[in-house]
C-alpha positions as CSV (number, residue, x, y, z in Angstrom):
1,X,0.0,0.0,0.0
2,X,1.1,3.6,-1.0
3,X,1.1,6.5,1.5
4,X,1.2,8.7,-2.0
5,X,-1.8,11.0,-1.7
6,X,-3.3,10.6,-5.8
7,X,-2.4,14.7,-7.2
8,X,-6.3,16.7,-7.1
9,X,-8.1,16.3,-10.4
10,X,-8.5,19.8,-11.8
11,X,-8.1,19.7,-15.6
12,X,-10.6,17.4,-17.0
13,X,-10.6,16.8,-20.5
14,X,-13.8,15.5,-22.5
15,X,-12.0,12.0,-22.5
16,X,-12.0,11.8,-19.1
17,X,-15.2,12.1,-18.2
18,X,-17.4,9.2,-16.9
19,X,-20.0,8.6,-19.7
20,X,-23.2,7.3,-19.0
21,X,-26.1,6.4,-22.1
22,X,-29.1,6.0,-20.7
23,X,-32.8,5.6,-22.9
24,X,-32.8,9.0,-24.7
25,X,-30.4,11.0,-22.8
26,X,-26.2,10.9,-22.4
27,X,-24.7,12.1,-19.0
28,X,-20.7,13.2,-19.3
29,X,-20.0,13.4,-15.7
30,X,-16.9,15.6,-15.3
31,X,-17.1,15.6,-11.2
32,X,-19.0,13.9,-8.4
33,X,-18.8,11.7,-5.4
34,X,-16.2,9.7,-6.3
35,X,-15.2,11.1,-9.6
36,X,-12.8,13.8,-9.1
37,X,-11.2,15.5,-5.8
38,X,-14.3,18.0,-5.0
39,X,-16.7,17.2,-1.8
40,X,-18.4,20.3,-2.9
41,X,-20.1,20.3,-6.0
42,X,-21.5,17.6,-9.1
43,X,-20.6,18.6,-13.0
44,X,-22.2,17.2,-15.7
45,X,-22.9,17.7,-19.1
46,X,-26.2,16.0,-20.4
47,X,-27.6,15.6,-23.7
48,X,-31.8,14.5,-24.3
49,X,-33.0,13.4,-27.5
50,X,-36.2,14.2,-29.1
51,X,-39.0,13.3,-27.0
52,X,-36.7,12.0,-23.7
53,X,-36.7,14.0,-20.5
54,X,-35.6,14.0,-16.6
55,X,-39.0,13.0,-15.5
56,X,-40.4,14.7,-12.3
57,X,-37.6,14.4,-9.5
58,X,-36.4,15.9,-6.7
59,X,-32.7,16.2,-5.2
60,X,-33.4,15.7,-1.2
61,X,-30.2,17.0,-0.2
62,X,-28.3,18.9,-3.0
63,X,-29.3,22.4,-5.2
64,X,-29.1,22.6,-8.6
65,X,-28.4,24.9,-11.5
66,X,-29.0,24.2,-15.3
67,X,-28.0,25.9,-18.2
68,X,-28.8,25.4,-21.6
69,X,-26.2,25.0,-24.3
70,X,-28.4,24.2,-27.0
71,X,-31.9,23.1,-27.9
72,X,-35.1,23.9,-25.9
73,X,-36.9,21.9,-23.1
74,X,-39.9,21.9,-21.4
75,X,-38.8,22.4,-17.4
76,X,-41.0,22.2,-15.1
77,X,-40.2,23.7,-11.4
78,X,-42.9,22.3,-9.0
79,X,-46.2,23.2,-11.2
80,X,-44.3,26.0,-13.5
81,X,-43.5,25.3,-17.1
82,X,-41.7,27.1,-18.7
83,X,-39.6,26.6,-22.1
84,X,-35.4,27.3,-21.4
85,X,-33.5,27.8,-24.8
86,X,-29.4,28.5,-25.2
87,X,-28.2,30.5,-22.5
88,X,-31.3,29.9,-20.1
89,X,-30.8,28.8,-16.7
90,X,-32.7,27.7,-13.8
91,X,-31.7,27.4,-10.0
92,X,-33.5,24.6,-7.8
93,X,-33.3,24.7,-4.1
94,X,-32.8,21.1,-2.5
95,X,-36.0,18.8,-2.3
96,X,-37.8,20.7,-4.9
97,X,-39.6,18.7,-7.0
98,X,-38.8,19.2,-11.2
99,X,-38.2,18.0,-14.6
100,X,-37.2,18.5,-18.2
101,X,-38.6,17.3,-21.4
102,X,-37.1,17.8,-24.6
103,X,-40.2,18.4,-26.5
104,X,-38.5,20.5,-29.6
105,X,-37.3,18.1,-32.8
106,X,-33.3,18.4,-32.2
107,X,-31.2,17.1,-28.9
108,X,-31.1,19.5,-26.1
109,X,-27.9,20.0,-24.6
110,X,-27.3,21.4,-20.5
111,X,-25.2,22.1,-17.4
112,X,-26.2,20.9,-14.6
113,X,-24.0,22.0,-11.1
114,X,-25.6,20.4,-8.2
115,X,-24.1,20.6,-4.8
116,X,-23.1,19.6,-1.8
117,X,-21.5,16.4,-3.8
118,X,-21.2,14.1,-0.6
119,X,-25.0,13.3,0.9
120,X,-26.0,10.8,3.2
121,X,-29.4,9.7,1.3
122,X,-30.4,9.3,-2.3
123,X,-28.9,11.3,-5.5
124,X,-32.3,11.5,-6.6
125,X,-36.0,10.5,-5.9
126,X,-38.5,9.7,-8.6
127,X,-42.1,11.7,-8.5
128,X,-42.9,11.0,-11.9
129,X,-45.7,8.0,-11.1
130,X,-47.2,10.2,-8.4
131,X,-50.0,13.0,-8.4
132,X,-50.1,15.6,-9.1
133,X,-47.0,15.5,-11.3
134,X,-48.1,12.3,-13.5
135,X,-50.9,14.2,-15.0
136,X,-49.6,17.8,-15.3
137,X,-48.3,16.9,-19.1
């Protein structure tokens, strides 16, 4: 065993990023909970395809910001809608319920910073089977 402390990840090229495909939507995590050196924040760079979404969810313990690169979607804060195009963003406090929906005929590309990165419970927690938010599109 080493007592060499790994040097902090700072630089993270597009190669290095942990890729996840997932039905309709690509997550590039740059930094997260084991990913990286920072206990402070989560970076990732999504893409959605036509019709694919972030169903209703919430983030118990972490806030998050989103920015769009490119695209539209449909986000929904609670029971807003409202339609985020390139350089849009939206800030969600911790536990509040939300989704996105790419509803527009090209990919939608985001941001996403959440934070704190190290939380005791789950990442996320699925609303998207549960009223009010199944039948509010």
């Amino acid at each position: 065993m080493s007592d060499v402390t790994p040097a902090p990840r700072r630089f993270v090229s597009a190669a290095e990023t942990e890729v996840e495909a997932l039905e309709g939507k690509t997550h590039h995590w740059y930094l997260k909970d084991g990913l990286g050196d920072s206990e402070s924040l989560v970076f990732v760079r999504a893409r959605i395809t036509k019709g694919a979404g972030h169903p209703f969810h919430s983030h118990p313990e972490m806030d998050e910001i989103i920015y769009v690169l490119e695209g539209e979607m449909e986000q929904w804060l609670e029971q807003e809608k409202r339609m985020l195009r390139p350089g849009d963003c939206i800030y969600i406090p911790r536990g509040v319920i939300h989704g996105c929906y790419n509803i527009s005929d090209a990919e939608c590309e985001f941001l996403a910073v959440l934070t704190p990165s190290k939380i005791s419970g789950p990442f996320s927690v699925d609303y998207a089977d549960q009223e009010p938010w199944k039948s509010l599109r």
